[in-house]
N, CA, C, O and CB atoms as a CASP TS submission, in Angstrom:
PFRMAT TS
TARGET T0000
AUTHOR 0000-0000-0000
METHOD Language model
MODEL 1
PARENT N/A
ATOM      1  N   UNK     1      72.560  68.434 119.001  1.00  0.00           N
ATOM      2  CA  UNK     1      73.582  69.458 118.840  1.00  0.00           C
ATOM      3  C   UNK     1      74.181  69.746 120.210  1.00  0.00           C
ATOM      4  O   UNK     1      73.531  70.041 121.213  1.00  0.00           O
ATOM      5  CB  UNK     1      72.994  70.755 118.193  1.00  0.00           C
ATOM      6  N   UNK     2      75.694  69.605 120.112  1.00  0.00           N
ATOM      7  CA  UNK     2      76.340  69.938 121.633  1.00  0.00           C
ATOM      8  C   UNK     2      76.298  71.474 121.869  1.00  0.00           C
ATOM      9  O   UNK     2      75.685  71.980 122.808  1.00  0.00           O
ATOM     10  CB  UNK     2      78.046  69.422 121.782  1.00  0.00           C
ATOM     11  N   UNK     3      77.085  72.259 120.825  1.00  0.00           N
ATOM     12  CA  UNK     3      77.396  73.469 120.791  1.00  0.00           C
ATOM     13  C   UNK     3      76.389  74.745 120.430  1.00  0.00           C
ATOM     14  O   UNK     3      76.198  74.237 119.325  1.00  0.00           O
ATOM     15  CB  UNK     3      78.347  73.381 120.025  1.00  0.00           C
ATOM     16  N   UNK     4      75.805  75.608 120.394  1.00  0.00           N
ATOM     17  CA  UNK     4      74.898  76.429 119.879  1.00  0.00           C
ATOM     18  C   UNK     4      76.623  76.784 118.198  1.00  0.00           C
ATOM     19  O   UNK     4      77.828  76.536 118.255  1.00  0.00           O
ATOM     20  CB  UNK     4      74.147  78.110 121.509  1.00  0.00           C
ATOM     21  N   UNK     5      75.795  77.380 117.103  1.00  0.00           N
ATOM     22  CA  UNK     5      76.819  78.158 116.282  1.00  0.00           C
ATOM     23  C   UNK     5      75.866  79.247 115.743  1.00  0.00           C
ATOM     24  O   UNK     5      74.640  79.349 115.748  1.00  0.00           O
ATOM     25  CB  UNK     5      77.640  77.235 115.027  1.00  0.00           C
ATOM     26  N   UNK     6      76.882  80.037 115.267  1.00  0.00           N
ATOM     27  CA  UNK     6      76.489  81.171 114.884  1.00  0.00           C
ATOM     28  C   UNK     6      76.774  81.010 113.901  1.00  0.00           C
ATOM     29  O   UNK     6      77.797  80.351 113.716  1.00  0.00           O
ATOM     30  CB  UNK     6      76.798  82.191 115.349  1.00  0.00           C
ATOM     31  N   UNK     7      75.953  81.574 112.644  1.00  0.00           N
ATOM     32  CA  UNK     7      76.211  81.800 111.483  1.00  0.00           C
ATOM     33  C   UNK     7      76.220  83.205 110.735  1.00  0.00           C
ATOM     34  O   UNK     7      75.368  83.901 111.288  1.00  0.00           O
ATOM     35  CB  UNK     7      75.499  81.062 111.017  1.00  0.00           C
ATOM     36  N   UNK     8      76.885  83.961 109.624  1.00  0.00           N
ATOM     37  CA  UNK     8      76.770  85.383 109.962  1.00  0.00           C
ATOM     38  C   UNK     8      76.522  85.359 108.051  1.00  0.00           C
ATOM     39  O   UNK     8      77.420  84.801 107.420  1.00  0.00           O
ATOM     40  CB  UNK     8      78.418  86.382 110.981  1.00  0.00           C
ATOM     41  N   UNK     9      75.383  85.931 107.280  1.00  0.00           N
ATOM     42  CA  UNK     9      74.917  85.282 105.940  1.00  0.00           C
ATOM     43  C   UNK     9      75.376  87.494 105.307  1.00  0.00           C
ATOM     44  O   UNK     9      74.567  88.415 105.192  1.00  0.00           O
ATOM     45  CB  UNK     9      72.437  84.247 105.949  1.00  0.00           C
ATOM     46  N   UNK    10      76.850  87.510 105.085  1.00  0.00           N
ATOM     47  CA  UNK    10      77.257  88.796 104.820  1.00  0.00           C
ATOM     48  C   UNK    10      76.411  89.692 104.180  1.00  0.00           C
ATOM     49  O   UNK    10      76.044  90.777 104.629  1.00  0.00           O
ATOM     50  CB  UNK    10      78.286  88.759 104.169  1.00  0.00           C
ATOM     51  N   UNK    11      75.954  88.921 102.524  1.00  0.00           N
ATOM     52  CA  UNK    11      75.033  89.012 101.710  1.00  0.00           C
ATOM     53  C   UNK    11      73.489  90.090 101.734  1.00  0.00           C
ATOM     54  O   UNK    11      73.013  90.994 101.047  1.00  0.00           O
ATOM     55  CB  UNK    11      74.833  87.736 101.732  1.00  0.00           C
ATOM     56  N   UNK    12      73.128  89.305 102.999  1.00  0.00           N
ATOM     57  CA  UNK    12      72.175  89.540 103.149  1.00  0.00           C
ATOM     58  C   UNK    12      71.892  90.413 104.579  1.00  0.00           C
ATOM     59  O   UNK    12      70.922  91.084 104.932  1.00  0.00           O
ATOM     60  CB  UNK    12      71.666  88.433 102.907  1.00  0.00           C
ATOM     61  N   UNK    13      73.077  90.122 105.186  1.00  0.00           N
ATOM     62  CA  UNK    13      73.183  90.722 106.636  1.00  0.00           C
ATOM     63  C   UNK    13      72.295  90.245 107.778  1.00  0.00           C
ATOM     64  O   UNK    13      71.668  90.875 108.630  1.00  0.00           O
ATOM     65  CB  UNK    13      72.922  92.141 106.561  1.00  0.00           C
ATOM     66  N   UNK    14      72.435  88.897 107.531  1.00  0.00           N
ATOM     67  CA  UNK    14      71.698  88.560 108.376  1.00  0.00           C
ATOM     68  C   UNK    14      72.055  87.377 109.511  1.00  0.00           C
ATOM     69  O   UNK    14      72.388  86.425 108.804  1.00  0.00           O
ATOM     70  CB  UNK    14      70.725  88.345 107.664  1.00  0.00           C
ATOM     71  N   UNK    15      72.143  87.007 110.730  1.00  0.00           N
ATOM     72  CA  UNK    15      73.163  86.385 111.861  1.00  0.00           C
ATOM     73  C   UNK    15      71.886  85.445 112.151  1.00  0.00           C
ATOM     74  O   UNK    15      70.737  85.859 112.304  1.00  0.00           O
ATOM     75  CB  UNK    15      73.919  87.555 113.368  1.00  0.00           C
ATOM     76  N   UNK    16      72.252  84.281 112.193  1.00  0.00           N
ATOM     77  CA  UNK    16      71.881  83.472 112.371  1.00  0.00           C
ATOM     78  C   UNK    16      72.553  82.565 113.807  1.00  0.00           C
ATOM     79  O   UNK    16      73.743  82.271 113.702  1.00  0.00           O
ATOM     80  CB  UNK    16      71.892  83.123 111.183  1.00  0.00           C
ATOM     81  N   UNK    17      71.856  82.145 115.065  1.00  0.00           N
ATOM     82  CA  UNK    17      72.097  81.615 116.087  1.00  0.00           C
ATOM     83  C   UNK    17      71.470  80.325 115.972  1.00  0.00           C
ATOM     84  O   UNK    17      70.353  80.192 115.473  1.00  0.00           O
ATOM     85  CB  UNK    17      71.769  82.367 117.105  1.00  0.00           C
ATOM     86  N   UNK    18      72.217  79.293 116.457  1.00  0.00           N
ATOM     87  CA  UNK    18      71.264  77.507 116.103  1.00  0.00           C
ATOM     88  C   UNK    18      71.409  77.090 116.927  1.00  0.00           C
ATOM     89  O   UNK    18      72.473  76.470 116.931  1.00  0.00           O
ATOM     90  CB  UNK    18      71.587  76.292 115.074  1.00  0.00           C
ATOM     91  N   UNK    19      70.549  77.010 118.360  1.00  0.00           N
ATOM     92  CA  UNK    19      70.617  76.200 119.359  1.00  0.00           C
ATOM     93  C   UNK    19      70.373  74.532 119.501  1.00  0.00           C
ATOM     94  O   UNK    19      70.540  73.828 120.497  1.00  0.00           O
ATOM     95  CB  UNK    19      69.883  76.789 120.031  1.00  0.00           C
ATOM     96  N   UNK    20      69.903  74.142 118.105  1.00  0.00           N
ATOM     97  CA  UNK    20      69.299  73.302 118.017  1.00  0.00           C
ATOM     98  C   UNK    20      69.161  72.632 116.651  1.00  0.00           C
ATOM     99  O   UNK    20      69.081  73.450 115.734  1.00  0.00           O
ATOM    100  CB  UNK    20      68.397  73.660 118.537  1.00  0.00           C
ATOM    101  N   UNK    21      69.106  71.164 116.233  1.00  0.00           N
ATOM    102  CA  UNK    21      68.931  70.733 115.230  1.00  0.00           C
ATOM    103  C   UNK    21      67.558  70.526 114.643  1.00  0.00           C
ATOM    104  O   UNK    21      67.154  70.522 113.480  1.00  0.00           O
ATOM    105  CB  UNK    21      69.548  69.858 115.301  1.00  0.00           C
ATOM    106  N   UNK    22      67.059  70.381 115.627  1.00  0.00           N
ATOM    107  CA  UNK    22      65.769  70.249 115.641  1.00  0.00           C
ATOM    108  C   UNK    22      64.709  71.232 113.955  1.00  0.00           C
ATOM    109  O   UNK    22      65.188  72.112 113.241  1.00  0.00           O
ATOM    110  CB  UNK    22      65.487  70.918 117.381  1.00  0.00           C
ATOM    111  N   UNK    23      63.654  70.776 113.876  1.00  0.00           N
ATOM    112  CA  UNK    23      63.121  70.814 112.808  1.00  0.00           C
ATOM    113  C   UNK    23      62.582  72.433 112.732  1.00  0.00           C
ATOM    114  O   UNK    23      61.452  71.953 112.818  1.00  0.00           O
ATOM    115  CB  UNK    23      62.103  69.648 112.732  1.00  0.00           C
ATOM    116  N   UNK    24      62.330  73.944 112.649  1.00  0.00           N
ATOM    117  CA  UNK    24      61.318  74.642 112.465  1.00  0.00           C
ATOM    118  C   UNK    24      60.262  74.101 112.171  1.00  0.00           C
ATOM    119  O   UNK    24      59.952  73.443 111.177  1.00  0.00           O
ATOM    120  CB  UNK    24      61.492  75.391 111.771  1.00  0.00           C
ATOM    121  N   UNK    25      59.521  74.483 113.347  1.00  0.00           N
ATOM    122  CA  UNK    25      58.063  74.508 113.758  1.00  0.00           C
ATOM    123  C   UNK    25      57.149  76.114 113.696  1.00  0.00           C
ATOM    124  O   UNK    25      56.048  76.590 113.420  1.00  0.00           O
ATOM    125  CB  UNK    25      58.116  73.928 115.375  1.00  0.00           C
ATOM    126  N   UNK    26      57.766  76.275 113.909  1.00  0.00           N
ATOM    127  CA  UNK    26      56.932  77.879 113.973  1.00  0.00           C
ATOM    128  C   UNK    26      57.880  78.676 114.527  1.00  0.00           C
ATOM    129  O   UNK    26      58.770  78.247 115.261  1.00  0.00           O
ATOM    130  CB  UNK    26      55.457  78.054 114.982  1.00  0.00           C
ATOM    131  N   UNK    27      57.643  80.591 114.003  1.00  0.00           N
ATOM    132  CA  UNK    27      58.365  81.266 114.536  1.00  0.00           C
ATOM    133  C   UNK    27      57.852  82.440 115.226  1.00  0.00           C
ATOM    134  O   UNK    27      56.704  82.672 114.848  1.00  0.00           O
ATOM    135  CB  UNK    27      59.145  81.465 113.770  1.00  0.00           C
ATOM    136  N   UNK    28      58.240  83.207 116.033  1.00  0.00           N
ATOM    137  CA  UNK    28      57.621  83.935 116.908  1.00  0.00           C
ATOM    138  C   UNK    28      58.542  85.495 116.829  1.00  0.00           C
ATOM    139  O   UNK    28      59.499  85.681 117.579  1.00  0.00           O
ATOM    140  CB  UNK    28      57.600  83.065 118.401  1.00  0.00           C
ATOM    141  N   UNK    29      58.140  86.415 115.935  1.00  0.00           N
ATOM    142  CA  UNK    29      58.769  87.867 116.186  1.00  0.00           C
ATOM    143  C   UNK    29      58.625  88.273 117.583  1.00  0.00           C
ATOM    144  O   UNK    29      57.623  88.482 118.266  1.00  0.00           O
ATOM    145  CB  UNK    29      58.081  89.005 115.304  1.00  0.00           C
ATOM    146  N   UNK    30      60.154  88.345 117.894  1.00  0.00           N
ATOM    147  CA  UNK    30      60.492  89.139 119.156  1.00  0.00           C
ATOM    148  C   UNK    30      60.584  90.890 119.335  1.00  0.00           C
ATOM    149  O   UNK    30      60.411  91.534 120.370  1.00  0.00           O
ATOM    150  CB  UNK    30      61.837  88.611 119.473  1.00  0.00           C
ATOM    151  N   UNK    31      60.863  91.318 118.173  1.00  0.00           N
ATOM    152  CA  UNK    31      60.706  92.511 118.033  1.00  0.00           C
ATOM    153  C   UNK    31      61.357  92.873 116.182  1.00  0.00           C
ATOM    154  O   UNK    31      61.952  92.007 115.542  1.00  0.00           O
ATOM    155  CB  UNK    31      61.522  93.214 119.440  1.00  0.00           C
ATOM    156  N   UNK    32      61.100  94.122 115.689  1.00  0.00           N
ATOM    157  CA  UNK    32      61.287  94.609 114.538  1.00  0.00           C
ATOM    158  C   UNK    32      62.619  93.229 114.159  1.00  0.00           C
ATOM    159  O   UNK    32      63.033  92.475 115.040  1.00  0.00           O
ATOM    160  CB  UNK    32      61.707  96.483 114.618  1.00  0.00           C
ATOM    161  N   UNK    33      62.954  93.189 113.117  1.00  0.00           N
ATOM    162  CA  UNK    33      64.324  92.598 112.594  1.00  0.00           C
ATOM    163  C   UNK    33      64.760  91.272 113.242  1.00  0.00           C
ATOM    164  O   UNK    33      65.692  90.581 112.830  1.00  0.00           O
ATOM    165  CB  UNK    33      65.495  93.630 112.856  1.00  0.00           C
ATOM    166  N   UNK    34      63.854  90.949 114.475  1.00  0.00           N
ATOM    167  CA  UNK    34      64.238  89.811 115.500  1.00  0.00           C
ATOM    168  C   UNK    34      63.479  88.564 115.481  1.00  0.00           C
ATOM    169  O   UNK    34      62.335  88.818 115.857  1.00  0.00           O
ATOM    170  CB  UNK    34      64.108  90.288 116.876  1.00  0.00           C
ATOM    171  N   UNK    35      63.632  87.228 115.183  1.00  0.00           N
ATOM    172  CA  UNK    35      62.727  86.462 115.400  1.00  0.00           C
ATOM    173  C   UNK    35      63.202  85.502 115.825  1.00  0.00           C
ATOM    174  O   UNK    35      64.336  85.186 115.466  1.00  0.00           O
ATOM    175  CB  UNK    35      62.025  86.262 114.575  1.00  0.00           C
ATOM    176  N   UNK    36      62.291  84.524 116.969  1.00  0.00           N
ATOM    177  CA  UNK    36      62.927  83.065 117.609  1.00  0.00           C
ATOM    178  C   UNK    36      62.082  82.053 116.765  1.00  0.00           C
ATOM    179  O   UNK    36      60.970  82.237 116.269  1.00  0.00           O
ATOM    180  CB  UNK    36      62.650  82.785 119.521  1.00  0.00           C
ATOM    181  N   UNK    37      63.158  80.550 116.706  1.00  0.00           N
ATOM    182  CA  UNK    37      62.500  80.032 115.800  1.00  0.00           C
ATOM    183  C   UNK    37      61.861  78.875 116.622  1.00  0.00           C
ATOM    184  O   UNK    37      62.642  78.636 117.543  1.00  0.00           O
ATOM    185  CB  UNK    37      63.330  79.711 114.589  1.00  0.00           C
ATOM    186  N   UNK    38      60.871  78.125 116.682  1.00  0.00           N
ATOM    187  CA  UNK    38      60.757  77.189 117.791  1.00  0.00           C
ATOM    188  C   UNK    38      60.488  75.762 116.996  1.00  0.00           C
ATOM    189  O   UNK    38      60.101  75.624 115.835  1.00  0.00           O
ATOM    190  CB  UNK    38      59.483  77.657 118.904  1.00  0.00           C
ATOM    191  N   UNK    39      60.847  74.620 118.087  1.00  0.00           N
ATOM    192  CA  UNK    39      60.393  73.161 117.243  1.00  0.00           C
ATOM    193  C   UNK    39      59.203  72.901 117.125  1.00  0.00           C
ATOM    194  O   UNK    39      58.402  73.787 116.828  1.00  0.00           O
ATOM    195  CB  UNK    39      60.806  71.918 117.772  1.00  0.00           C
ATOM    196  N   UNK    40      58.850  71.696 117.320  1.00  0.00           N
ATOM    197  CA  UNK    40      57.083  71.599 117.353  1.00  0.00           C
ATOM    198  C   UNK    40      57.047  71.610 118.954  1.00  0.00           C
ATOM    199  O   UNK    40      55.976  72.089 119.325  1.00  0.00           O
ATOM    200  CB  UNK    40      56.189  69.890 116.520  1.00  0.00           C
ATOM    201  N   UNK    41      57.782  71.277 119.908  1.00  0.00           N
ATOM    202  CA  UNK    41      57.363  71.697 121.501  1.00  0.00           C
ATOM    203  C   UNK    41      56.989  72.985 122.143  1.00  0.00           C
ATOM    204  O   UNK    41      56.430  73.334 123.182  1.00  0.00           O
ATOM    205  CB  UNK    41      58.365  71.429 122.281  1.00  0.00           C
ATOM    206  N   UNK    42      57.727  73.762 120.708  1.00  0.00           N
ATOM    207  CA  UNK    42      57.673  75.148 121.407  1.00  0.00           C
ATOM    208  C   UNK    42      58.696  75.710 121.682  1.00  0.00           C
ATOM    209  O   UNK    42      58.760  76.925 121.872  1.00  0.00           O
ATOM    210  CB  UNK    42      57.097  75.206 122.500  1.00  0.00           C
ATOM    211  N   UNK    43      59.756  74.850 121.753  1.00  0.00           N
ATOM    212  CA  UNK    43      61.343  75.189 122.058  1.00  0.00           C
ATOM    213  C   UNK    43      62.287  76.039 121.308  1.00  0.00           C
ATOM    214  O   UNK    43      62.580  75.816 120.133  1.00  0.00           O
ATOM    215  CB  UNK    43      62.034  74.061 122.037  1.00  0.00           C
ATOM    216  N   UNK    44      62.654  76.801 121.849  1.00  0.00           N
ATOM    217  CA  UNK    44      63.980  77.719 120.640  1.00  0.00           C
ATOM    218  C   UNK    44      64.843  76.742 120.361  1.00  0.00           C
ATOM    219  O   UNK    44      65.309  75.808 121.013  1.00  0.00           O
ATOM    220  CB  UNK    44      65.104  79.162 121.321  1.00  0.00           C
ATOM    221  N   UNK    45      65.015  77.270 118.880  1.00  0.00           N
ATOM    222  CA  UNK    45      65.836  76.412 118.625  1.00  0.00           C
ATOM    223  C   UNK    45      66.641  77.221 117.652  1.00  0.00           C
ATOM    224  O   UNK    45      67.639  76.584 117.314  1.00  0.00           O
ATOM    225  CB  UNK    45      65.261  75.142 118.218  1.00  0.00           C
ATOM    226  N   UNK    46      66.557  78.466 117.049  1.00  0.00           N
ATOM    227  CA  UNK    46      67.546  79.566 116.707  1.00  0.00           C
ATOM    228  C   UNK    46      66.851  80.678 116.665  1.00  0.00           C
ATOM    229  O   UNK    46      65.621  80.641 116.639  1.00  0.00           O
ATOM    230  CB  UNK    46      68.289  79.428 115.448  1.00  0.00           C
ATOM    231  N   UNK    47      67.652  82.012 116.652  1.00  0.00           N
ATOM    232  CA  UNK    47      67.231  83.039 116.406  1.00  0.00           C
ATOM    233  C   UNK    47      68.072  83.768 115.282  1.00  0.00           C
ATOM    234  O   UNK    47      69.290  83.804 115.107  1.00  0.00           O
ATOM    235  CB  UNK    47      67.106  83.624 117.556  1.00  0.00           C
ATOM    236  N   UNK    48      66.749  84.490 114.390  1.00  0.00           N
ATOM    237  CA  UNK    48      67.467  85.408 113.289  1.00  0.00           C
ATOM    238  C   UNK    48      67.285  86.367 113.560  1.00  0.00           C
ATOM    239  O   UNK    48      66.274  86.750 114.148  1.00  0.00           O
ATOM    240  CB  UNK    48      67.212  85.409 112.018  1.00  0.00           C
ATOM    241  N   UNK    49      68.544  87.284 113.089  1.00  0.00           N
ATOM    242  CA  UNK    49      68.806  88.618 113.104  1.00  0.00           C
ATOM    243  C   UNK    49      68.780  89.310 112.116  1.00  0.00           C
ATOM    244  O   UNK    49      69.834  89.464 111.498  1.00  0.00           O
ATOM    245  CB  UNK    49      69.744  88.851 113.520  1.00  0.00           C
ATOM    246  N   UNK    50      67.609  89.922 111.673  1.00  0.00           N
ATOM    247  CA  UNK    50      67.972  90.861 110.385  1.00  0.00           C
ATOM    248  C   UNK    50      68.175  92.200 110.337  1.00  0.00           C
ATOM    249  O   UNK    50      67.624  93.005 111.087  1.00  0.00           O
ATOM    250  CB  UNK    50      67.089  90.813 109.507  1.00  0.00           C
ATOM    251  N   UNK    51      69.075  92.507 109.343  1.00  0.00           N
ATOM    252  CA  UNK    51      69.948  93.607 109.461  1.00  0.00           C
ATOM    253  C   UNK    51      70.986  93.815 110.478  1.00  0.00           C
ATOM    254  O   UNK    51      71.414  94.737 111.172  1.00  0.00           O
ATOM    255  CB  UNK    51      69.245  94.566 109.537  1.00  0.00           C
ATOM    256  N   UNK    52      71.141  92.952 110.337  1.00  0.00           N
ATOM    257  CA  UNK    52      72.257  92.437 111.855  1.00  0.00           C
ATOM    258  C   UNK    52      73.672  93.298 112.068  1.00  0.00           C
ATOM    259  O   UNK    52      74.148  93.347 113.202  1.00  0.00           O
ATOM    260  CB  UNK    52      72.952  90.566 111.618  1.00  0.00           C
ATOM    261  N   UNK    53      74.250  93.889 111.105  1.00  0.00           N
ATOM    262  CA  UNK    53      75.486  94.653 111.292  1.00  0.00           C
ATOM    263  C   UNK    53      74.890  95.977 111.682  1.00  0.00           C
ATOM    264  O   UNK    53      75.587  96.685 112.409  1.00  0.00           O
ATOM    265  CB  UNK    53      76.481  94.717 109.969  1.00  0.00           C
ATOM    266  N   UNK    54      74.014  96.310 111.409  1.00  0.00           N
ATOM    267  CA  UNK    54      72.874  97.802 111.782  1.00  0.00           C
ATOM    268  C   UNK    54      72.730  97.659 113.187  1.00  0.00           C
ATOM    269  O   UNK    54      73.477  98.241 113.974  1.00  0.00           O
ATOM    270  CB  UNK    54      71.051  97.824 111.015  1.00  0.00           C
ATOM    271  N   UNK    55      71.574  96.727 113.621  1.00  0.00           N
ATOM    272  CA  UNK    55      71.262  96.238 114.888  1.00  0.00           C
ATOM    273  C   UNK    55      72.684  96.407 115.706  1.00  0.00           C
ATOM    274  O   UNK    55      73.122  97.452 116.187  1.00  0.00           O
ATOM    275  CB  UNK    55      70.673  94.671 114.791  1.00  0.00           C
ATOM    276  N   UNK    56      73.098  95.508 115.725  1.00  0.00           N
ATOM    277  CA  UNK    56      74.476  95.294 116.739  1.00  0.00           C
ATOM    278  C   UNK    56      75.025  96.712 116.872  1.00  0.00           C
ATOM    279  O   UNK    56      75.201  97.198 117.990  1.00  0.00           O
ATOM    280  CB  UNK    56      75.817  94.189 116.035  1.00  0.00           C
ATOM    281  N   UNK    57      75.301  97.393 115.741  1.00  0.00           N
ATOM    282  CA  UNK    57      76.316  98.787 116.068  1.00  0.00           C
ATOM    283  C   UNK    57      75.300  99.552 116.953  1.00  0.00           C
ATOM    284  O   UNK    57      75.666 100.291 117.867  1.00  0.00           O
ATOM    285  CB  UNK    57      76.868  99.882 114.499  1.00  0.00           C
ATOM    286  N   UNK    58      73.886  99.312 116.602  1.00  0.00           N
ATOM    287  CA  UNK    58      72.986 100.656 117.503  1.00  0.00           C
ATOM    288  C   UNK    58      73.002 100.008 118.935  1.00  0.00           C
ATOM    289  O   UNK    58      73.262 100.824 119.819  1.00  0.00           O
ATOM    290  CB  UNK    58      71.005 101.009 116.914  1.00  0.00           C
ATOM    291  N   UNK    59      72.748  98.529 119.419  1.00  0.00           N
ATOM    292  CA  UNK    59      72.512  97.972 120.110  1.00  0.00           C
ATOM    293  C   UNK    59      74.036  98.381 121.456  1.00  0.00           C
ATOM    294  O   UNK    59      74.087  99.005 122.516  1.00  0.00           O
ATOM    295  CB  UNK    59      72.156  96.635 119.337  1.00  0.00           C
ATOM    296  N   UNK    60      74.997  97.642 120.644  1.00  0.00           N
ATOM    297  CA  UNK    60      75.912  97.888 121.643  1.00  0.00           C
ATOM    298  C   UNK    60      76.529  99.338 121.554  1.00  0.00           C
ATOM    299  O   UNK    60      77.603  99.443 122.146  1.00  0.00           O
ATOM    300  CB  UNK    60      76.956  96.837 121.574  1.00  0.00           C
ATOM    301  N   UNK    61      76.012 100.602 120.864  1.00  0.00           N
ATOM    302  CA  UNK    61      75.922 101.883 120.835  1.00  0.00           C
ATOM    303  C   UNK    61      75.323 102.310 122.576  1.00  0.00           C
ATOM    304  O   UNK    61      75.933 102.808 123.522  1.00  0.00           O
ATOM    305  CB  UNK    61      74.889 102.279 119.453  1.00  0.00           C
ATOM    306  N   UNK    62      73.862 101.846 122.428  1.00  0.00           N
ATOM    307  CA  UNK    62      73.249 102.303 123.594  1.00  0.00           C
ATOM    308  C   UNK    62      73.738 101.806 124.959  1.00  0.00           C
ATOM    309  O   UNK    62      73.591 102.275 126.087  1.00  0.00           O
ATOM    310  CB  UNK    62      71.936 102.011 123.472  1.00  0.00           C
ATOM    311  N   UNK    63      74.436 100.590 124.455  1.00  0.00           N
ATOM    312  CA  UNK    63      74.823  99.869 125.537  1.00  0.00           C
ATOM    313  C   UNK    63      75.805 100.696 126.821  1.00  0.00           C
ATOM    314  O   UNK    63      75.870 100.820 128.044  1.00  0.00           O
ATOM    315  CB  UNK    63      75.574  98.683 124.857  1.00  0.00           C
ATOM    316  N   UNK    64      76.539 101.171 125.427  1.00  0.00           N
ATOM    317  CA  UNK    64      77.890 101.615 126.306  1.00  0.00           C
ATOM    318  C   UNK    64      77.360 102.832 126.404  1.00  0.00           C
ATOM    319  O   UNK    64      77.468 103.285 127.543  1.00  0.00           O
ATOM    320  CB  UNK    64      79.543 101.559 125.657  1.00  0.00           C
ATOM    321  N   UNK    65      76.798 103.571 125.602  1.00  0.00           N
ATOM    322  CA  UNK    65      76.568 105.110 126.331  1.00  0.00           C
ATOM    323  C   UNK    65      75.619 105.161 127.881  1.00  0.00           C
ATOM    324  O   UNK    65      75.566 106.035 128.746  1.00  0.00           O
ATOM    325  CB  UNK    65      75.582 106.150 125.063  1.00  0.00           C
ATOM    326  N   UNK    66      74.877 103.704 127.756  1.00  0.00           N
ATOM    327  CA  UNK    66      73.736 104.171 129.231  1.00  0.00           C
ATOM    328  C   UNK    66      74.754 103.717 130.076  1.00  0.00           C
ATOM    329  O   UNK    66      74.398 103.951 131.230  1.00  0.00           O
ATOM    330  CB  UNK    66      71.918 103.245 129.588  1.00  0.00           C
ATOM    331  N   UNK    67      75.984 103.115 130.048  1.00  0.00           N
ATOM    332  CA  UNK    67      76.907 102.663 131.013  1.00  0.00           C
ATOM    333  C   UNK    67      77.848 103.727 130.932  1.00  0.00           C
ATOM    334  O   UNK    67      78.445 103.281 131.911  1.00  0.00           O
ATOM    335  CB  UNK    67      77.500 101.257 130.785  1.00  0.00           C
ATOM    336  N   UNK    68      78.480 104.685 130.654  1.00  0.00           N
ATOM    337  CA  UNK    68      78.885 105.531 130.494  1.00  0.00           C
ATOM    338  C   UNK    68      78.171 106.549 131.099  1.00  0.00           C
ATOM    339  O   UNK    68      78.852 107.313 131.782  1.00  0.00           O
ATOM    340  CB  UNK    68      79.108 105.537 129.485  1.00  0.00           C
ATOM    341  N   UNK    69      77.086 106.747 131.039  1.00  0.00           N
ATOM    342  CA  UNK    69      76.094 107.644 131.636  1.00  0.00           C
ATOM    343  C   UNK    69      75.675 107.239 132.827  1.00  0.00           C
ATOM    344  O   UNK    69      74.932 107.951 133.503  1.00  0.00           O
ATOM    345  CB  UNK    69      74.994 107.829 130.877  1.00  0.00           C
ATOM    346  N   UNK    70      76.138 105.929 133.274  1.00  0.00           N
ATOM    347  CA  UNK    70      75.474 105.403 134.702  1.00  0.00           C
ATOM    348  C   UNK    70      74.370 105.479 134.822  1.00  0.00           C
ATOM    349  O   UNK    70      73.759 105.869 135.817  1.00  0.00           O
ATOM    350  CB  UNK    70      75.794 105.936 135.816  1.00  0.00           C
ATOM    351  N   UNK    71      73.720 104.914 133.266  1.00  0.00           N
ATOM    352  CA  UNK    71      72.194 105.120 133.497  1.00  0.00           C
ATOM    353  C   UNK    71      71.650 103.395 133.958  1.00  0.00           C
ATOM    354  O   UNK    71      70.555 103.061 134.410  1.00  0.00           O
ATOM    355  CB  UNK    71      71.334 105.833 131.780  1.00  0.00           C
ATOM    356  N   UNK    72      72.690 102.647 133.690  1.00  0.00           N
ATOM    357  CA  UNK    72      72.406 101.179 134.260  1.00  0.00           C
ATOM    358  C   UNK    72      73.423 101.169 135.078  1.00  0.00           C
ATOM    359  O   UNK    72      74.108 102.146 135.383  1.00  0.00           O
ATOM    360  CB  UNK    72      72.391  99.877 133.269  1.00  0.00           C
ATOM    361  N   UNK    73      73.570  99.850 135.526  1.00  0.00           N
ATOM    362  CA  UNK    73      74.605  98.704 136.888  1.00  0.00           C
ATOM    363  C   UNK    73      74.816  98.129 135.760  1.00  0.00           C
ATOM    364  O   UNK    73      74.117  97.900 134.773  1.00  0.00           O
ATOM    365  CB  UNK    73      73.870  97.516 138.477  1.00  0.00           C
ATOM    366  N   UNK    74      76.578  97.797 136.237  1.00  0.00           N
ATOM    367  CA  UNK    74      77.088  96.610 135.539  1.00  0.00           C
ATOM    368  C   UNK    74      77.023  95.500 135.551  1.00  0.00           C
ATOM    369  O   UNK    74      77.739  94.694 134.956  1.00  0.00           O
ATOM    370  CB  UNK    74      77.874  96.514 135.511  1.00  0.00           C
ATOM    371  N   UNK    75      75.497  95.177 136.748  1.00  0.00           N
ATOM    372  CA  UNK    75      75.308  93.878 136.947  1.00  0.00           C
ATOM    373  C   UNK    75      74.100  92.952 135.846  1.00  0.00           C
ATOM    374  O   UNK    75      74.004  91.778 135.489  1.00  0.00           O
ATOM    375  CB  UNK    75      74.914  93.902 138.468  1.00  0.00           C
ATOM    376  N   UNK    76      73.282  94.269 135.576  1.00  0.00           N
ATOM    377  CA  UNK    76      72.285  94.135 134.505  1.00  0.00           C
ATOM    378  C   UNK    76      72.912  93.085 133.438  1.00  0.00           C
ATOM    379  O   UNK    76      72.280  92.783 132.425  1.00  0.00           O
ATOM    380  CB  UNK    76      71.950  95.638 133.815  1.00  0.00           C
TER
END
């Protein structure tokens, strides 16, 4: 695979990232709703997002208020 794609499953609300063609091997929760998927090396090779229109609005919610608040650098 040249390109990573995103896939976005409305339905179900759930965003799908594919770095890779490669086979699922095992997957590894990154946190609540978040999981990386890896090949048999160990390698990412996508990540799912569930509840993904939820996530994103809270996510880039906090984003902009701790930048707004100058509670981070815009270099972060």
């Amino acid at each position: 695979m040249n390109k990573p794609k995103l896939f976005y499953f409305e339905k179900e609300d759930i965003l799908h990232l594919v770095v890779s063609d490669d086979k699922e091997a095992n997957s590894v929760e990154l946190s609540p709703n978040i999981t990386a998927e890896l090949n048999e090396k160990g390698e990412l090779i996508g990540i799912e997002v569930l509840n993904a229109s939820i996530y994103l609005r809270d996510f880039l919610m906090e984003t902009a208020q701790a930048r707004l608040l100058n509670l981070t650098s815009p270099e972060r």
